[in-house]
N, C-alpha and C positions, 0 to 999 in steps of 0.2 A: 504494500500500500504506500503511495509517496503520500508526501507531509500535506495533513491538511483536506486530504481525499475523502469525502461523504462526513467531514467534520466544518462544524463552525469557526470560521476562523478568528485571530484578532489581529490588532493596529496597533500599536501604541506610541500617540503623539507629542512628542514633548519638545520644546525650546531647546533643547539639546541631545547633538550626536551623542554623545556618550550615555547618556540618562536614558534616551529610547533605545540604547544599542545594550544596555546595562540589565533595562528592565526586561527585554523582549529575550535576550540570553537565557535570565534565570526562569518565567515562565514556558521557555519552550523547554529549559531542564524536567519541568516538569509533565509534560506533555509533548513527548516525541512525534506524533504523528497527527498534531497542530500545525497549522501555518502561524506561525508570530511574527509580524512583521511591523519592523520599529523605522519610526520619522520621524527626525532629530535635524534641528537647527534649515539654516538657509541654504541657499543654492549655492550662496559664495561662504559657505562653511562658516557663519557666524550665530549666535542664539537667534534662537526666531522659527518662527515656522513656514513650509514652501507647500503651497496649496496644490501646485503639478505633484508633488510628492507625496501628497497624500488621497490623491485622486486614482494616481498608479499602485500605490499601496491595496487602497481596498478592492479593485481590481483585482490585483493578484494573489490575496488574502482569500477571497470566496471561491469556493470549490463547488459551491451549489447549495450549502447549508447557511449560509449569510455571517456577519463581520459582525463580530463588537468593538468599539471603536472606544479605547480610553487616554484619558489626555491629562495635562500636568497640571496647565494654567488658562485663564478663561480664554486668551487670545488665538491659544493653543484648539480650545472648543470652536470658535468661533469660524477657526480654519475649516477643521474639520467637519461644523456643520455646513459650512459652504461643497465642500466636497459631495458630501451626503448627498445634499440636495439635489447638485446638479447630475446625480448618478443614472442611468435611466429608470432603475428602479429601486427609487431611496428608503423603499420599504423593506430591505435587504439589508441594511446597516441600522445597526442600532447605539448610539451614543450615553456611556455609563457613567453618571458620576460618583466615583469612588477612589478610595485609595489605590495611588497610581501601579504602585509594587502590589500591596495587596490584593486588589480590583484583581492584576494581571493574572498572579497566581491560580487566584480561587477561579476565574472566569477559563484559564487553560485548564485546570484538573477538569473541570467540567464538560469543556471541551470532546477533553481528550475520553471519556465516558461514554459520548456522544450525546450530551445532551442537545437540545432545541435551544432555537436561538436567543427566547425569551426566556430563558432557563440557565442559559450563561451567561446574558446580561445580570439578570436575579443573583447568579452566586456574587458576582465581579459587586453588584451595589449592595451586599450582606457584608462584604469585606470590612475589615477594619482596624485600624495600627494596632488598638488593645487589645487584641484577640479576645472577646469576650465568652468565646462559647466554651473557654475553660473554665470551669464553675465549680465550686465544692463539691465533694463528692456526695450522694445518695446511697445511702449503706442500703436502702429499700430496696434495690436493683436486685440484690442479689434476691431477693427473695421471690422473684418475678416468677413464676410457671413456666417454665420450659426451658427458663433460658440456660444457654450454654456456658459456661465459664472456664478460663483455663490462666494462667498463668504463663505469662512469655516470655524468655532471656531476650535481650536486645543485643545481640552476637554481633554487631557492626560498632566499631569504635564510637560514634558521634552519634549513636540513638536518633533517636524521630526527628533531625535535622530535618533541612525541606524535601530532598529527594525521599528518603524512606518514608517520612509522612503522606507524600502524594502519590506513591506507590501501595500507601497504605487504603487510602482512602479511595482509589482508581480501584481497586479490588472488592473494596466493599460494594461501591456505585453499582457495580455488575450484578451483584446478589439484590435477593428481598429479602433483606435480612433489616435489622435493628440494632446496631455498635455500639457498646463503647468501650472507652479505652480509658482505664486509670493509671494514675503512678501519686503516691504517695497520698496526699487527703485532695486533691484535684480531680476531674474526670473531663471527657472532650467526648463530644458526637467523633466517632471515625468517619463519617463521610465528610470534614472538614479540615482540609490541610490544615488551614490556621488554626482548631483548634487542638491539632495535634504537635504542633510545632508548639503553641503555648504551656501545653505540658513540660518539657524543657527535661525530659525523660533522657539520659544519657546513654551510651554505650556500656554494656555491662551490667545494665540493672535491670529489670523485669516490671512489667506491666498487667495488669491483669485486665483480658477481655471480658466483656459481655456483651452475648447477642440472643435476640428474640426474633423469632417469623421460621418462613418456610427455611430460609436458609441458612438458621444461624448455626449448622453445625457445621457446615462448609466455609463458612468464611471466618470462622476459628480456623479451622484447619489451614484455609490459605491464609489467613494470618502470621501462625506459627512455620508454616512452610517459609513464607519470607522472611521472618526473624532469622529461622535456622539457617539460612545460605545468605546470611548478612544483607539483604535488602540488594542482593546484587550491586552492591557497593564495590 
């Protein structure tokens, strides 16, 4: 499958080469088989935004699943809604306001799941610098009916960093299962990169699962399957 084939793509426009070349790097880390495509600064290489550039971008961003388009600074929007607009059909782009790094992450894991387009705009505007959806833990889970529990070594040096978290969470997406993922008095939805990386769960130390539904014995299972071969780290 080349990158970005039968998936939603994204943009990400900002005042600077290096910021959109910086962000669009680490969200396609997390989403291989995403289009990320980053537009940064002017035509003569200085902060700013270049409207042909971001015209050619969402173009070659959409694969047939449509672009979400996220951006730094308003003039940075303003570019980019001009683009939109003149698209021939600007009901294929969709423009996120959200955290520019976080937007990016959570809107590729998404992506890369295959979710729909107004489904990856949705994660990209849930994002947020505090990661909130690490929250005290509920000792009540455990006592849930069915659910499956297991306890995981984190065998990759650097634990739920952003690659293993959105590896973590790419796996879950694909079940109907019900996650989550503790380490110490914290817990995190698994289908949210950010709120796995909020965890700050390191290498070496262990995690304990919980999952409810049709599938939650399976994606324990592929859980610990990735722990045990380090996250293909």
């Amino acid at each position: 499958m080349t990158a970005g084939a039968g998936r939603v793509g994204l943009v990400v426009v900002s005042h600077s080469d290096m910021l959109a070349n910086g962000v669009a790097e680490l969200a396609a880390q997390m989403a291989p088989d995403v289009a990320v495509l980053p537009v940064g600064g002017t035509e003569e290489g200085g902060l700013g935004t270049d409207y042909g550039a971001v015209v050619e971008a969402l173009a070659d961003a959409d694969s047939g699943a449509g672009v979400v388009v996220l951006y730094d600074l308003g003039s940075a929007k303003m570019t980019a809604e001009m683009a939109v607009e003149s698209a021939d059909d600007p009901s294929r782009y969709t423009l996120v306001d959200a955290p520019l790094v976080e937007g990016a992450v959570a809107a590729s894991v998404a992506a890369q799941g295959g979710a729909a387009l107004a489904d990856v705009a949705a994660a990209a505007e849930r994002a947020s610098g505090d990661v909130p959806a690490a929250a005290p833990a509920r000792p009540e889970l455990q006592l849930v009916p069915d659910a499956v529990t297991a306890e995981v070594l984190l065998t990759n040096e650097v634990g739920l960093h952003a690659r293993p978290a959105a590896l973590l969470a790419r796996t879950v997406a694909e079940l109907d299962a019900d996650v989550v993922v503790r380490y110490g008095a914290e817990e995190a939805n698994a289908a949210s990169v950010l709120a796995l990386m909020g965890l700050s769960a390191p290498g070496g130390k262990s995690i304990t699962v919980v999952a409810t539904g049709k599938d939650a014995g399976e994606a324990v299972r592929r859980i610990q399957e990735l722990a045990e071969r380090g996250f293909d780290d």
